[in-house]
N, C-alpha and C positions, 0 to 999 in steps of 0.2 A: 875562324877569327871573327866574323860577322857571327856568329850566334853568341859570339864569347862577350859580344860587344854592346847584344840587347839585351842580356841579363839583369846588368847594372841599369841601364836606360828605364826597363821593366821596372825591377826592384825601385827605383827614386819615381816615378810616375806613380807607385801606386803609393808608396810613402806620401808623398805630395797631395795624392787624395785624400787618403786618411786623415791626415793633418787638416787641411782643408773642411772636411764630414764632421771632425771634431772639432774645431774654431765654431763650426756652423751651429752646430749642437750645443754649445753651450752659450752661443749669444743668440740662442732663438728667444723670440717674445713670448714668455710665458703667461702673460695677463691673460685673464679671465672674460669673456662675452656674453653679452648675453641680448635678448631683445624683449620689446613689452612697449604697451601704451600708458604715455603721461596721464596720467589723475592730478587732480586736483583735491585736497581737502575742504570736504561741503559744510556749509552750517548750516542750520535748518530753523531760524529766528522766527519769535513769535511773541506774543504778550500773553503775563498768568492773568489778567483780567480781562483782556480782551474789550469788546463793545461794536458800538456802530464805527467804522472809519470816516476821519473827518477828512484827512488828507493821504493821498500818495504822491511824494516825492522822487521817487524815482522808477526808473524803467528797467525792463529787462534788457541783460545789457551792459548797464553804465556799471564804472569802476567808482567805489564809494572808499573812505575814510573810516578810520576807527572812529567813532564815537558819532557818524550822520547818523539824521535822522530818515529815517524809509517810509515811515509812515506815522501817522496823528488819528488817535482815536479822541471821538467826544466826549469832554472831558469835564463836563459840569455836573454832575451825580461825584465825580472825586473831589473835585473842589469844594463841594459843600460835605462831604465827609471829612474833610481833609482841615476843613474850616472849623467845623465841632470840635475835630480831635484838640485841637491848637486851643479852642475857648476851655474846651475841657482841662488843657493841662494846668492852662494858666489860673484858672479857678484852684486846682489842687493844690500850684506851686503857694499861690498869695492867700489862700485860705477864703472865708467868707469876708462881704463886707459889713460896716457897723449897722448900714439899715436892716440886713438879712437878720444880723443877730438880733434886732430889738425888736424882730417881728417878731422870732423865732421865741423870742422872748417874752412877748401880749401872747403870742397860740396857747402859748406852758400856762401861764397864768390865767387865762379863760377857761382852760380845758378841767386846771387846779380847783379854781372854782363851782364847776359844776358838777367837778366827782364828790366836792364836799356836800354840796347842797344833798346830791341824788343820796350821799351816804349817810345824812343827819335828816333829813324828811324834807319836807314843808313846814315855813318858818307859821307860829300862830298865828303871827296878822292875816296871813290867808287860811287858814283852818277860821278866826275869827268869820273873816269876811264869806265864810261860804256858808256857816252858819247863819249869819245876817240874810243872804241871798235865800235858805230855806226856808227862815221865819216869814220874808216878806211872802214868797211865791204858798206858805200856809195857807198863811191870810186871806189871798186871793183867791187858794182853792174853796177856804171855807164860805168866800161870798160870793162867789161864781156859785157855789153848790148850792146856797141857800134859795139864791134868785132863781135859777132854773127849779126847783122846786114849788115856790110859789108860782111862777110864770107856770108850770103842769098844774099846778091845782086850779087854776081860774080859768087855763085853756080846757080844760073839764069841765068849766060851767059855763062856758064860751064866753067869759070873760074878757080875754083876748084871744088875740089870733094864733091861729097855728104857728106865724112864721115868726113869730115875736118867743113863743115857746122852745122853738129852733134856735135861733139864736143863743138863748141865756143856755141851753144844753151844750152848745160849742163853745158858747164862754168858759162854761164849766169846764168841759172836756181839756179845753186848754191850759187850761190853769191847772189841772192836775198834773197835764204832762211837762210842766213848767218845776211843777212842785218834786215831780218824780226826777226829774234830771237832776235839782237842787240838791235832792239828797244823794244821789249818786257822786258824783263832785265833794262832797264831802266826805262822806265814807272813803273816797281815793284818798283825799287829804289827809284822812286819819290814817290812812296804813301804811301811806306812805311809797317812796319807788321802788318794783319791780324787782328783784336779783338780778336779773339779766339788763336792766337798767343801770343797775349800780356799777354792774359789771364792766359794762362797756363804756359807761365816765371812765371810769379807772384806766381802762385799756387806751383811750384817747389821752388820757394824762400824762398816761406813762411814754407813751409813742413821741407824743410833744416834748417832754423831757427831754426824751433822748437826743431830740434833733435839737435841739439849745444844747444840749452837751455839746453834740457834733462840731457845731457850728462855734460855739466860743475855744473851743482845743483845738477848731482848724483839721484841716483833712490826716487822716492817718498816712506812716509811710507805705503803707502797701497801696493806699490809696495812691497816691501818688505816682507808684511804680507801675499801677497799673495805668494810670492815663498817661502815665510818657509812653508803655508798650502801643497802648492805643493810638498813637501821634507816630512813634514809629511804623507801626504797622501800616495805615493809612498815609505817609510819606513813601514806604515803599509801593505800596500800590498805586501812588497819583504817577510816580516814576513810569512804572509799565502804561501810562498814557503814551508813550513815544514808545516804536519799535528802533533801535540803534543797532548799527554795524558793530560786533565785537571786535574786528579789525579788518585792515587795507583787504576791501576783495572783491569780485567781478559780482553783479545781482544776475542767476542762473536763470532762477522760476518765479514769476511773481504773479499773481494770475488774483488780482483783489482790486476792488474801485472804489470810492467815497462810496458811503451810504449802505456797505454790506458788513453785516452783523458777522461779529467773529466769537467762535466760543471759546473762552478761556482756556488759556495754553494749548491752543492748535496752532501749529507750523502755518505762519502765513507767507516765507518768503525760503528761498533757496541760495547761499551766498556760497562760490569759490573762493578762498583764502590765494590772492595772489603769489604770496612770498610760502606756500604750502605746496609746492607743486613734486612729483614724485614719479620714478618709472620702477613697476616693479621686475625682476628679472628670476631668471632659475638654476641655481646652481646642482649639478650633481652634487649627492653625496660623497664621492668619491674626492671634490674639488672641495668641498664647504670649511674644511680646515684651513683652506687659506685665504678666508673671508675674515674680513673684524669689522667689527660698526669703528664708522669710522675711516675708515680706508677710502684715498681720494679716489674719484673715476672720471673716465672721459664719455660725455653723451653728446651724438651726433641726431640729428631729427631729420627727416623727408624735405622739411618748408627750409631748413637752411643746411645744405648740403657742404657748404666749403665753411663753415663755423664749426668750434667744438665749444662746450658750454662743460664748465666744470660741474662735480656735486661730490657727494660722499655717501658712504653706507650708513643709514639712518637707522637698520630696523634688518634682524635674522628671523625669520622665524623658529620658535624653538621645537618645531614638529614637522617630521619628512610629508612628504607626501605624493604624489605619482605627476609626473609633468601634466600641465594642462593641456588640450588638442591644440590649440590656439600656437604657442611658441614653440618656434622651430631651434633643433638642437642639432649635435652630431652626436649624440648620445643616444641611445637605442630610448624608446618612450616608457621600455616597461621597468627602466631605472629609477629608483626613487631620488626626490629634487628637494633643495629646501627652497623657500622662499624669501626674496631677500630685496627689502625696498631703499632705493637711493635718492636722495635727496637731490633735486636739480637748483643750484645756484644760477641765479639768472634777473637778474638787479632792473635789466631791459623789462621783462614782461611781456616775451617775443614767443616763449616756449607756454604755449596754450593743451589744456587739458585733452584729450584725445589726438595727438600727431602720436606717431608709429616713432620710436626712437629706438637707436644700439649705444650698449653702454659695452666698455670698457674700464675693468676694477685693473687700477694699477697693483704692483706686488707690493703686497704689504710689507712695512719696513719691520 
């Protein structure tokens, strides 16, 4: 009777388990874990024209603003570039003024004038008057010549003196080469200017011309378009005078002082993106189907042990690859992992770039 009596007893004890094994088994926590260190997203700020640094504003360290300033380069080579572009545009926009044109105006007309001359010769009255200038210097050659003459015949009979003989022979002398130039000068007058004289009136005429065109029809639109490019350009560059914060974030590395020379588009400063912060984890292959960006999770860190900080799945990677030495699994290591980064919400700014954190991907709905 007593063995009749444990059978049943038996039988519902292990019923009882079972039921029990199975209730357990299906409200086990099947979420996902995983472990990794918080990062931070770095920027790496710098200016594309760089120079000498005039100021530095902040330290490593300090938590800065989107749009501060970090640093001040000298900035007077940009202002006077920056100042050109601006006279430049405004010339192009309003065109010339009346005095520009009416000079622009006597050049054309001076220049007009003397390509005519060079091209019609030497007017008579000067062919007249150079003629005149060779009759007179004749003249003179013929009675310088005459007197040096007599003055050698009488210094021949020692008449007079040697030096008195001297004399009327340099008088002579001179008045020939007086007489030689006179006809030189004339002869030019009679032939008239050069070709390559002519030429180059012409070429000054035309050149003047053109710049009185220029000037009365006002600047072209390409003119134009290129000194506003020019005024943009040079406004974008007075701008990288100032190095700025792209946004809210800690200053990492800053390692520069007033007075040291930066060359264009070199990294001068190192910023963490506060509101950028990230832990990456490792899921098997085997688990990565129940992964979705997107998917809320729970991260816990070392520095606050009794807080949980929300975030989400920001980022899968789309390529396996072998667990890292570093994260510890219950997964055998020679399983291949994907890689999977979650976004840590954290409004405080308490969860700092390297603490050791466990996440927790809730089941995806």
């Amino acid at each position: 009777m007593k063995r009749k009596l444990l059978i049943p007893v038996v039988l519902g004890a292990a019923l009882a388990a079972m039921g029990a094994y199975s209730m357990s088994w299906f409200r086990r926590d099947t979420a996902l874990e995983g472990s990794g260190t918080v990062e931070a997203r770095n920027i790496r700020v710098g200016s594309k024209v760089g120079g000498r640094i005039d100021k530095v504003l902040v330290r490593e360290g300090d938590t800065v603003e989107a749009g501060q300033v970090l640093i001040s380069f000298d900035d007077k080579e940009l202002q006077a570039s920056l100042a050109q572009s601006r006279a430049n545009a405004v010339k192009a926009e309003r065109g010339f003024r009346p005095e520009e044109i009416a000079e622009a105006r006597a050049a054309a007309a001076q220049a007009k004038a003397e390509y005519e001359q060079r091209r019609n010769g030497y007017r008579q009255e000067d062919i007249d008057a150079a003629e005149a200038d060779l009759d007179r210097a004749t003249a003179d050659e013929v009675r310088t010549r005459l007197d040096f003459q007599r003055y050698d015949s009488l210094a021949q009979k020692d008449l007079v003196s040697k030096q008195q003989r001297d004399t009327a022979e340099a008088n002579w002398k001179m008045a020939a080469a007086l007489k030689q130039n006179a006809q030189h000068k004339l002869d030019e007058l009679k032939r008239g200017y050069r070709p390559e004289e002519i030429a180059s009136a012409e070429a000054r005429y035309h050149q003047t011309q053109a710049t009185l065109e220029k000037f009365e029809h006002g600047s072209r639109p390409e003119d134009i378009a290129a000194a506003r490019a020019a005024l943009a350009y040079d406004e974008a560059r007075y701008r990288e005078r100032q190095v700025l914060a792209p946004s809210a974030a800690t200053v990492e590395v800053l390692d520069v002082r007033p007075g040291d020379l930066i060359a264009p588009n070199a990294p001068i400063a190192t910023l963490l993106e506060r509101d950028q912060i990230y832990v990456r984890i490792y899921i098997p292959e085997t688990e990565i189907g129940r992964v979705r960006v997107g998917q809320k999770a729970e991260i816990r860190v070392d520095s606050f042990p009794h807080q949980t900080f929300s975030g989400s799945v920001e980022q899968i990677n789309q390529q396996a690859e072998f667990l890292p030495r570093n994260v510890q699994t219950r997964e055998e290591r020679v399983h291949q992992v994907f890689g999977v980064k979650v976004r840590i919400d954290d409004s405080s700014h308490r969860v700092l770039a390297g603490m050791a954190a466990d996440v927790k991907l809730n089941p995806a709905s």
